[in-house]
C-alpha positions in Angstrom: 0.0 0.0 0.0 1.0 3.8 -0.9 1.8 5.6 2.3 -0.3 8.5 3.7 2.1 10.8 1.2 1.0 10.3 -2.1 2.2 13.3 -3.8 3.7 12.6 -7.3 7.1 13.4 -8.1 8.1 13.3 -11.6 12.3 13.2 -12.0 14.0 14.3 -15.5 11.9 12.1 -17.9 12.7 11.6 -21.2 10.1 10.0 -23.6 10.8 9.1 -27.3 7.7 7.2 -29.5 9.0 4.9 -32.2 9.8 5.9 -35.8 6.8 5.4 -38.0 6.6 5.3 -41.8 6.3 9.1 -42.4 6.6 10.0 -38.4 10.0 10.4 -37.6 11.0 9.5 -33.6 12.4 12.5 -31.7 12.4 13.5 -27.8 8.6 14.0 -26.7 10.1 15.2 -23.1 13.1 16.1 -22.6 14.0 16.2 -19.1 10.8 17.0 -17.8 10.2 17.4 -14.1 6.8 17.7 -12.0 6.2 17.7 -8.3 2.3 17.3 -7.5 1.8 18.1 -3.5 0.1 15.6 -1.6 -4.0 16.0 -2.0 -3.5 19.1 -4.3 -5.4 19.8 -7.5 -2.7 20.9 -10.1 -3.0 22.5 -13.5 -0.7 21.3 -16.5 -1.5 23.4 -19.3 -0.4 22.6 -22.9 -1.1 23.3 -26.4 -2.7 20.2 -28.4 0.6 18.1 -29.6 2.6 18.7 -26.7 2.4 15.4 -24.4 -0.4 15.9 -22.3 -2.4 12.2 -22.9 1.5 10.8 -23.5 2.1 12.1 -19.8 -1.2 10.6 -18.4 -0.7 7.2 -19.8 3.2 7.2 -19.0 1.9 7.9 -15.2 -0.6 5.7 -15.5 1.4 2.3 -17.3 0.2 2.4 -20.5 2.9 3.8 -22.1 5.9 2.5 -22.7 4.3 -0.9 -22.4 1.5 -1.1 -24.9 3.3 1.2 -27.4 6.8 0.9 -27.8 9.4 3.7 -27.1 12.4 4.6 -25.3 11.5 5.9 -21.8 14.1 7.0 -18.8 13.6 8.9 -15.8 12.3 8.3 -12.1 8.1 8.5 -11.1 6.9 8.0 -7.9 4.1 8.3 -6.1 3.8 8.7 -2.1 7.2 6.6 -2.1 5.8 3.5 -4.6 8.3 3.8 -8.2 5.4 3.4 -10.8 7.5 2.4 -13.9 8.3 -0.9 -11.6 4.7 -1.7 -11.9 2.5 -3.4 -14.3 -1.2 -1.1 -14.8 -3.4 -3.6 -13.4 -1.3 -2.9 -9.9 -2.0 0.9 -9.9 -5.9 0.5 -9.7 -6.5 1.9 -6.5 -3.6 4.4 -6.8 -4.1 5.9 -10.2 -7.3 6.7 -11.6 -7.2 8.2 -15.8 -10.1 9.6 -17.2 -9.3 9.6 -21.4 -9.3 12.5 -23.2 -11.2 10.0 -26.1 -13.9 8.0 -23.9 -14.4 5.9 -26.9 -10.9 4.4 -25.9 -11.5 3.2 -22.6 -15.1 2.2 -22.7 -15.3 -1.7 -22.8 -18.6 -2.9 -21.3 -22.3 -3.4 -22.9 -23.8 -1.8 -19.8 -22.8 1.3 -17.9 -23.6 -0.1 -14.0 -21.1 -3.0 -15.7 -18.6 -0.6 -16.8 -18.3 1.2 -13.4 -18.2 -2.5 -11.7 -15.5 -3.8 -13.7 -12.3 -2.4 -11.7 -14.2 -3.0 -8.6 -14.4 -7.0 -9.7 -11.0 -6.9 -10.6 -10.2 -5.7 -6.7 -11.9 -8.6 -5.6 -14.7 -6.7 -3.6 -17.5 -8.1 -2.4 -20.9 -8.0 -4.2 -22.9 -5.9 -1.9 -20.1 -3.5 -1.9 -19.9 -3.0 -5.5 -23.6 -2.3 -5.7 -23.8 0.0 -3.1 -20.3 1.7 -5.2 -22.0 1.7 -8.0 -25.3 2.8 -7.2 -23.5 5.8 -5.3 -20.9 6.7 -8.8 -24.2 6.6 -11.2 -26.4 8.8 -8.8 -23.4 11.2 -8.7 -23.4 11.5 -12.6 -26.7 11.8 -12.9 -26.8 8.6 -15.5 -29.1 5.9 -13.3 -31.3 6.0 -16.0 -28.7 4.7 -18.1 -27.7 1.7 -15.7 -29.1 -1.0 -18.4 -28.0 1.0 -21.0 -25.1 0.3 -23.5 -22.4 3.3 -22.8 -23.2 3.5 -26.9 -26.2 5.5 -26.7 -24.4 7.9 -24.3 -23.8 11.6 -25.5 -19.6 12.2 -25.8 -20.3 14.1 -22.8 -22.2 11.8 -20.6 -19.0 9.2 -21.8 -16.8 11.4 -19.4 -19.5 11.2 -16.8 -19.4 7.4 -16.9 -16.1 7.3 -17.0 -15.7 9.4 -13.9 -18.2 7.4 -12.3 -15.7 4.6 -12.5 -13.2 6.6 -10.9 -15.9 7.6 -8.3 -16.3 4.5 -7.0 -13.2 2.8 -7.0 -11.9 6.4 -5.6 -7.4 5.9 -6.1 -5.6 8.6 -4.8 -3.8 10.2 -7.9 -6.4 11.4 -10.4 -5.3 12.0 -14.1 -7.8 13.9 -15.6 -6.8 14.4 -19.6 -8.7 17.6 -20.8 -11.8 15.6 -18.9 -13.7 19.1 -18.6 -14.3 19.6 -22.6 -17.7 18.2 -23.1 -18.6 18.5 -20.0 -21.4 20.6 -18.7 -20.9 23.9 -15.9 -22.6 22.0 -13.5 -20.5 18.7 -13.8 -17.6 20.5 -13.9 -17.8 22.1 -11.0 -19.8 18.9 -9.2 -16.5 17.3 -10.0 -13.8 20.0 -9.1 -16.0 20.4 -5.5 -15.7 16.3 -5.0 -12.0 16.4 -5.7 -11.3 19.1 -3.3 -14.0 18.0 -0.6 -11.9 14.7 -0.7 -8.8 16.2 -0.9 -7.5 13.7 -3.7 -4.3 14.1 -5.7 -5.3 16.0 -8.8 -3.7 16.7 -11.9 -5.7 18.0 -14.6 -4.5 18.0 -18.1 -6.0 21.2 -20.7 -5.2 22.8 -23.6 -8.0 25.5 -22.6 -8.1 28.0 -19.2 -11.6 27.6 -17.5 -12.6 30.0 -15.4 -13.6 27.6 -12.7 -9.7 26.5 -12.4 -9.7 30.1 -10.3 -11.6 28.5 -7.6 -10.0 25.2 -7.5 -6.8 25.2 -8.9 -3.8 25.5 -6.1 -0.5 25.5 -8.8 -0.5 25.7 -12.4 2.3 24.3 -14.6 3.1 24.9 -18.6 4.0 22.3 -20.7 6.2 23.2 -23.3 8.8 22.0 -25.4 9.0 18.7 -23.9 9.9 20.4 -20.6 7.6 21.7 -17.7 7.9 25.1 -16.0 5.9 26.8 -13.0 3.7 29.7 -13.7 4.1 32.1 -10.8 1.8 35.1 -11.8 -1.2 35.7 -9.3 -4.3 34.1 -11.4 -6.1 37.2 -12.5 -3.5 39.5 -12.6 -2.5 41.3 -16.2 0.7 38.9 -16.4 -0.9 36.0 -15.9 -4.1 36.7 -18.6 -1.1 37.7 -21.3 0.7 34.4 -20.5 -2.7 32.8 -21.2 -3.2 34.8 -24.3 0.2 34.5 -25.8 0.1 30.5 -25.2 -3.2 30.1 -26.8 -5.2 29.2 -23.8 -7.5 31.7 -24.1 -9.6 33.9 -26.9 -8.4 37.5 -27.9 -10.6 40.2 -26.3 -12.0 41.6 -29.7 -14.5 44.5 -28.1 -17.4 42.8 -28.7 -20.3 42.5 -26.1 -21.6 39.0 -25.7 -24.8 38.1 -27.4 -27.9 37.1 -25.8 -29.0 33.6 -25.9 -31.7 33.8 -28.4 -35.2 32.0 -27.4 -37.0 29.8 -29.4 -34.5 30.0 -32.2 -36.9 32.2 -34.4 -35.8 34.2 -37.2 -33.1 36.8 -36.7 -34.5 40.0 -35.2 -34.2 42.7 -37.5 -31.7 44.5 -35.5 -28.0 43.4 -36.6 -26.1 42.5 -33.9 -22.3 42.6 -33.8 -20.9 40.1 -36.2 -24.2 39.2 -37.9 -24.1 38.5 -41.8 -27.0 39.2 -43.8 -28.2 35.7 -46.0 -31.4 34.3 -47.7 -33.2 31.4 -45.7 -31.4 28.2 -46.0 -33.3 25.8 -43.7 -36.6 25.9 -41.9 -37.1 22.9 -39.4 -41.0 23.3 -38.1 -42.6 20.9 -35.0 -40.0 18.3 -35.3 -40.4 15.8 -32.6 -38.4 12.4 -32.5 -38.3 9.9 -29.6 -35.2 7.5 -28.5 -36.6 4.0 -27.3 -37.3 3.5 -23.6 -34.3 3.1 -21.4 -34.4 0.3 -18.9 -36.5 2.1 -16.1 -38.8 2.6 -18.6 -38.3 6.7 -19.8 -36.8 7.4 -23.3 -35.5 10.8 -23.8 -37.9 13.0 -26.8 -36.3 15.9 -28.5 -39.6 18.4 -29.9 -37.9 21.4 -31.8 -40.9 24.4 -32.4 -38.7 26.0 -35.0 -35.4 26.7 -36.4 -34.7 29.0 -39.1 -31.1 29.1 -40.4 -30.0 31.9 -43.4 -26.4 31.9 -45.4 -24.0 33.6 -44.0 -25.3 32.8 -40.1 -23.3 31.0 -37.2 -25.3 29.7 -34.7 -23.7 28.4 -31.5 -25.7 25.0 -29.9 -25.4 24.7 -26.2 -26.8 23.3 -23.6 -26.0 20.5 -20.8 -25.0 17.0 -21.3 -27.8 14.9 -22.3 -29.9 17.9 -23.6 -30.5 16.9 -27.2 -27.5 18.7 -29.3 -26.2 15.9 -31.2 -29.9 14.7 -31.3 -30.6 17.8 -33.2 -27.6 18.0 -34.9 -28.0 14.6 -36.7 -31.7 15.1 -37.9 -30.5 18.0 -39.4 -28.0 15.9 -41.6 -30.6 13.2 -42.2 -28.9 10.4 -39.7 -32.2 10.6 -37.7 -35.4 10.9 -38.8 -38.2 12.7 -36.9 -41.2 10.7 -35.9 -43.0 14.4 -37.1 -42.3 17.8 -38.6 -41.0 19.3 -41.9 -37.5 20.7 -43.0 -37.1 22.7 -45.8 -33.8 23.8 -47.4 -32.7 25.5 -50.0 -32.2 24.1 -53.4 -31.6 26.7 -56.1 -33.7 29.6 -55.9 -36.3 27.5 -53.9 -37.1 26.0 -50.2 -38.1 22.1 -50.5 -38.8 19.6 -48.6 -35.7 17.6 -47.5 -35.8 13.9 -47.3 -32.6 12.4 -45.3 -31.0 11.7 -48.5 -31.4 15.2 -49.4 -29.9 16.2 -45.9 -27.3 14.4 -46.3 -26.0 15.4 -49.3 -26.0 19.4 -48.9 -25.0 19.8 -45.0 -21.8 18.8 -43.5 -21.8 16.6 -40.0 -18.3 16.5 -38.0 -19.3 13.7 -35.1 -17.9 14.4 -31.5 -16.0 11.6 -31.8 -13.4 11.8 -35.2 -12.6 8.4 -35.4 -16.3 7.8 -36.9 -15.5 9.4 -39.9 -11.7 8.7 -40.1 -10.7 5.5 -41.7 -7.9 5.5 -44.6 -4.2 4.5 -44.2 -2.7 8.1 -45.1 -3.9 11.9 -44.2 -3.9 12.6 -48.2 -6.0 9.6 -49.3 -8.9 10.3 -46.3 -8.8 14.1 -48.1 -9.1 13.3 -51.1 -11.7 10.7 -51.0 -14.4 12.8 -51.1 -13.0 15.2 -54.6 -12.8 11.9 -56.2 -16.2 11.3 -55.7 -16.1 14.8 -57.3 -14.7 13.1 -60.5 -12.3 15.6 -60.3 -8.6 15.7 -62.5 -5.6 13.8 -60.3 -3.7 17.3 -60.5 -6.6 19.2 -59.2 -6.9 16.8 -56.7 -3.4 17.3 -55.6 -3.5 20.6 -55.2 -6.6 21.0 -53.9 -5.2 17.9 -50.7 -2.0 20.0 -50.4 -3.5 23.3 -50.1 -5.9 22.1 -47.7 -3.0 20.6 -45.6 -1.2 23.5 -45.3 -4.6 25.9 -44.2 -5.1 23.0 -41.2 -1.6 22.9 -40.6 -1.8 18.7 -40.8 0.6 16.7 -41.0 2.3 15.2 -44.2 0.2 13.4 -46.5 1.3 9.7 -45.8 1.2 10.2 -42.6 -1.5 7.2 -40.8 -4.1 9.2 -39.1 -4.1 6.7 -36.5 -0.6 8.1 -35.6 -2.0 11.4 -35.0 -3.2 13.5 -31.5 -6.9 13.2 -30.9 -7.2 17.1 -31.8 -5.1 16.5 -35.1 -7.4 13.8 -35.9 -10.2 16.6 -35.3 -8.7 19.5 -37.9 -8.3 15.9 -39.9 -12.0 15.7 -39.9 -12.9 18.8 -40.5 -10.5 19.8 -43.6 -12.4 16.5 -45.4 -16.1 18.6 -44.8 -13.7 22.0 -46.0 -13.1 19.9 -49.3 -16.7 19.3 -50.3 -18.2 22.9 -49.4 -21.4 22.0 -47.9 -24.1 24.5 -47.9 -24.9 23.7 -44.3 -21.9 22.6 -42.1 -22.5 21.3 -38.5 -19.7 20.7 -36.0 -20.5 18.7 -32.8 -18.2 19.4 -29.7 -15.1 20.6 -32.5 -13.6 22.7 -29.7 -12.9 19.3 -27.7 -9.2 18.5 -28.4 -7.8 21.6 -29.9 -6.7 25.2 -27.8 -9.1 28.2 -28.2 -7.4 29.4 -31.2 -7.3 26.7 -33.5 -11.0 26.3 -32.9 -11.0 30.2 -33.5 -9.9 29.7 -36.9 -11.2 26.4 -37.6 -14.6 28.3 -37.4 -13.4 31.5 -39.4 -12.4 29.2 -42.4 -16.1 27.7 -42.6 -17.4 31.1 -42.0 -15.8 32.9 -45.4 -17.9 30.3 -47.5 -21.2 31.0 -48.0 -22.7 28.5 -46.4 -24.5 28.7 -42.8 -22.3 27.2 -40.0 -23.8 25.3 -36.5 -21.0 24.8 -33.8 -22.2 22.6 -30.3 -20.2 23.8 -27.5 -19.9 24.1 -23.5 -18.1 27.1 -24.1 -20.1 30.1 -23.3 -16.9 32.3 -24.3 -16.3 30.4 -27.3 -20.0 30.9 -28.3 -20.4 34.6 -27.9 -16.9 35.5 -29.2 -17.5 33.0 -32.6 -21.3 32.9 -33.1 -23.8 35.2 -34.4 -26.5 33.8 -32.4 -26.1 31.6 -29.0 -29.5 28.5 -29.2 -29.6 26.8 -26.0 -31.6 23.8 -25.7 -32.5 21.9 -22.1 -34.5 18.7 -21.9 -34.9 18.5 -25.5 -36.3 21.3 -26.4 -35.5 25.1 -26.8 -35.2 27.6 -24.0 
């Protein structure tokens, strides 16, 4: 067992991942050195491709072991040397939550997903009930006990995957940007838990949150392969240019934020700041569409008045985990069908009706999760799929794939995507939905994965076409600085 001290203390690591074909090896850290105080809650912020998930799964086992690579240096946590140890030995002293649930999800029900590491400790049946009745309750997903963790929002994935940690409760907790996706409310449920319980906390983000303020004791950069203490006072002018400068936060541009707009009606006729004037794209009218009881017997209905979206327009989706977004999002791109209601869009100089197919084919849908849509061997042959389809000329294709790569800033074009960071894999994703120009582009959680900025610009790019642009986000910062209107949605329906 760990002794009462189990602050982490992290000695001049070096990391190196093997050479890949088109993904040369080089020094991922390079010296690094971290101490994490005994029951703290740290901050280690880093821009997207600097370490951060290596970091977590090099603390928590996973890497070297399951990966390859050249690893030296000295961990240890309250006195126990973790690279001595095999993963399965660090359950009740490590606890990771990943920054792609999808990953780490291995059940067909959720109370059997938060059960699992508590079988594999050996405890006794009426414990682990009374565990995981407790971690569900405290995520607010008992109505998905029965449930397969499938049909959970990319959100409520991090829920059930912190349930898991809730119940078997270790004392280190790696938490790799675990906050994106995430509503206000279970973020700060989770930050109050953490510190109530005084557990070992280090929290991994490429973003700054405001609620870090209230729960945050040190905050660390990761940079370069190497990690260095931030001493400004949180909130002073130093400290908010080192966020800016880094990336962690948006540019103050002078403009006020915008009202979340009710009902999603048509624009009012008063331009706000940033609004674009556009013809009518899509009407959705009384849509209504019903998911299939859950095991308790209730079944979550989305019923949508109206929506009325023109060229030119960014609307920002929000609302809590569980609300409906995606729900929305994916009738609008003909994945889901209502059960009732019309959409009409905009074909030529005309609104028709839109069947799915028609959906499908004139609006863009980047899923939460990238690896849903990602699935050839190189970054150039997933790009240019699409232009193919196109029957566009090879050299047009070419130029079109390495023009593209360069505006993303992605990687070479033979490199595998399965080689590349979750938030690469993200810029991947969208650049393919760039390619094709869809009149209608929807982007579900995009912000998840990459730092303020390149979400910043990600949205800019789609907003100089004329097309009209949705973005779901927990971001309220994110969706008064980028949108031109802010839709919230609660319980399935608009506020």
């Amino acid at each position: 067992m760990i002794p009462s001290d189990s602050g982490l203390s992290i000695e001049n690591l070096w990391f190196s991942y093997p050479e890949y074909p088109g993904v040369a090896a080089r020094d991922l850290f390079s010296g690094l050195n971290l101490e994490l105080p005994p029951e703290s809650i740290v901050l280690l912020l880093a821009r997207p491709d600097e370490g951060k998930t290596t970091l977590c799964r090099v603390l928590a086992g996973l890497v070297p072991r399951f990966t390859g690579g050249e690893l030296r240096g000295q961990i240890r946590l309250g006195g126990l040397r973790l690279l001595d140890h095999h993963p399965f030995e660090l359950i009740e002293q490590i606890g990771l939550v990943f920054q792609h649930p999808g990953e780490q999800l291995l059940a067909s029900q959720c109370d059997s997903e938060v059960a699992f590491p508590l079988e594999s400790l050996g405890i006794s049946r009426s414990e682990i009930e009374r565990r995981v009745d407790s971690a569900l309750q405290a995520m607010a997903l008992e109505r998905y006990r029965r449930e397969s963790p499938k049909v959970l929002s990319g959100g409520e994935k991090k829920k059930l995957l912190i349930a898991c940690l809730l119940a078997v409760d270790p004392r280190l907790w790696l938490l790799d940007e675990t906050l994106e996706e995430l509503d206000q409310g279970t973020k700060r449920r989770l930050l109050q838990f953490l510190k109530k319980r005084r557990r070992s906390t280090l929290i991994l983000s490429a973003k700054w949150h405001d609620l870090f303020r209230e729960y945050v004791q040190r905050i660390f950069l990761l940079e370069r392969g190497k990690v260095q203490g931030i001493a400004e006072s949180i909130g002073s002018p130093e400290f908010h240019g080192l966020l800016l400068k880094r990336g962690f936060v948006l540019p103050r541009e002078g403009r006020e934020p915008l009202k979340v707009m009710s009902h999603a009606a048509a624009p009012p006729s008063a331009e706000k700041p940033g609004t674009r004037d556009g013809e009518t794209l899509l009407i959705a009218e009384d849509l209504y569409f019903r998911y299939e009881e859950n095991g308790d017997g209730s079944a979550f209905s989305l019923k949508i008045d109206r929506l009325h979206l023109t060229t030119g327009q960014t609307t920002a989706l929000v609302g809590d985990n569980g609300s409906g977004k995606s729900t929305l999002g994916r009738i609008l791109c003909g994945l889901l069908t209502p059960g009732k209601g019309e959409i009409r869009i905009r074909i030529g100089e005309e609104l028709r009706a839109a069947t799915a197919d028609t959906l499908n084919r004139y609006t863009g849908y980047l899923f939460q999760d990238p690896d849903l849509q990602i699935f050839l061997p190189t970054v150039f042959e997933e790009l240019a799929l699409g232009l193919r389809h196109l029957h566009l000329a090879a050299e047009d294709i070419d130029r079109r794939v390495r023009e593209t790569i360069a505006l993303f800033d992605l990687p070479a074009t033979e490199v595998p995507p399965s080689l590349m960071s979750y938030g690469a894999r993200k810029k991947l994703q969208a650049a393919v939905y760039y390619l094709l120009d869809r009149p209608l582009m929807i982007i579900d959680e995009g912000d998840s994965g990459l730092s303020v900025n390149d979400f910043a610009g990600l949205v800019r790019r789609f907003q100089k076409r004329d097309s009209a642009l949705i973005f779901i986000t927990h971001d309220r910062r994110l969706a008064d600085a980028l949108a031109d209107e802010v839709v919230e949605l609660k319980s399935g329906s608009f506020v």
